[in-house]
KOLTORVEX-914326 format. One record per residue (C-alpha): residue in one letter; x, y negated, z negated. Coordinates in steps of 0.5 Angstrom, whole numbers, plus 500, padded with zeros to 3 digits. Each point is the difference from the previous one (the first is absolute). Layout:
<semis>
{semi 'A',{X,Y,Z}}
...
</semis>
This chain:
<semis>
{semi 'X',{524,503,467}}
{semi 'X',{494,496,501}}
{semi 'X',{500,494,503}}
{semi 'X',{494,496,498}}
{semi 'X',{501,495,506}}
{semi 'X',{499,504,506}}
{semi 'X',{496,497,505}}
{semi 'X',{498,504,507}}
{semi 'X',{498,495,505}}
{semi 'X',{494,503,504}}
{semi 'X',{498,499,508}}
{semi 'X',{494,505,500}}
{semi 'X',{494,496,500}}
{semi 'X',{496,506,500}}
{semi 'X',{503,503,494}}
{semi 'X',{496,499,493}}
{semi 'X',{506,499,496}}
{semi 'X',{503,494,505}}
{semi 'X',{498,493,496}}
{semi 'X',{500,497,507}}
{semi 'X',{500,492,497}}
{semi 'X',{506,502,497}}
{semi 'X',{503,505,505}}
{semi 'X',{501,505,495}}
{semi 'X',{499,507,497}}
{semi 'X',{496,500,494}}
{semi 'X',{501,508,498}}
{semi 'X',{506,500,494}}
{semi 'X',{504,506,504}}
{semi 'X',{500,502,507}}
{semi 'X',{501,507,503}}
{semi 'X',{503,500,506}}
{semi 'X',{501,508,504}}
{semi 'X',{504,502,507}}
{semi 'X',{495,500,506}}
{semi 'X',{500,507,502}}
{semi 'X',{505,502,505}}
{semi 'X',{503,493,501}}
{semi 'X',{507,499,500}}
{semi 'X',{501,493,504}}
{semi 'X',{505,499,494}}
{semi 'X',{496,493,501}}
{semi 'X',{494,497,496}}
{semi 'X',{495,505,503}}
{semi 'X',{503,505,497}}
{semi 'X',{495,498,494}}
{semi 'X',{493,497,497}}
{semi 'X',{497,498,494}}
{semi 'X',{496,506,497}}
{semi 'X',{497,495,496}}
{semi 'X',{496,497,505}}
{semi 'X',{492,500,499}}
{semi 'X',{495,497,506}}
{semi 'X',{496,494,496}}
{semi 'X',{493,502,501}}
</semis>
């Protein structure tokens, strides 16, 4: 099901997606994958593999 209404708030001043005067990641989708190796069974545990460092 498509939910045309998500919104995913965003901290990571350094990311080329983060609106920063909105707090907001401007992608249409994320991808987020396990970090390798880590089973903390906390939020560690994974990252936004659609991050990319703002030039």
């Amino acid at each position: 099901m498509e939910n045309n209404t998500q919104k995913i708030s965003c901290t990571v001043g350094s990311c080329k997606y983060n609106d920063k005067a909105d707090g907001r990641c401007t992608l249409n989708e994320i991808i987020v994958t396990p970090t390798k190796g880590c089973n903390t069974k906390k939020s560690d545990e994974s990252k936004c593999s659609s991050y990319e460092y703002e030039k």
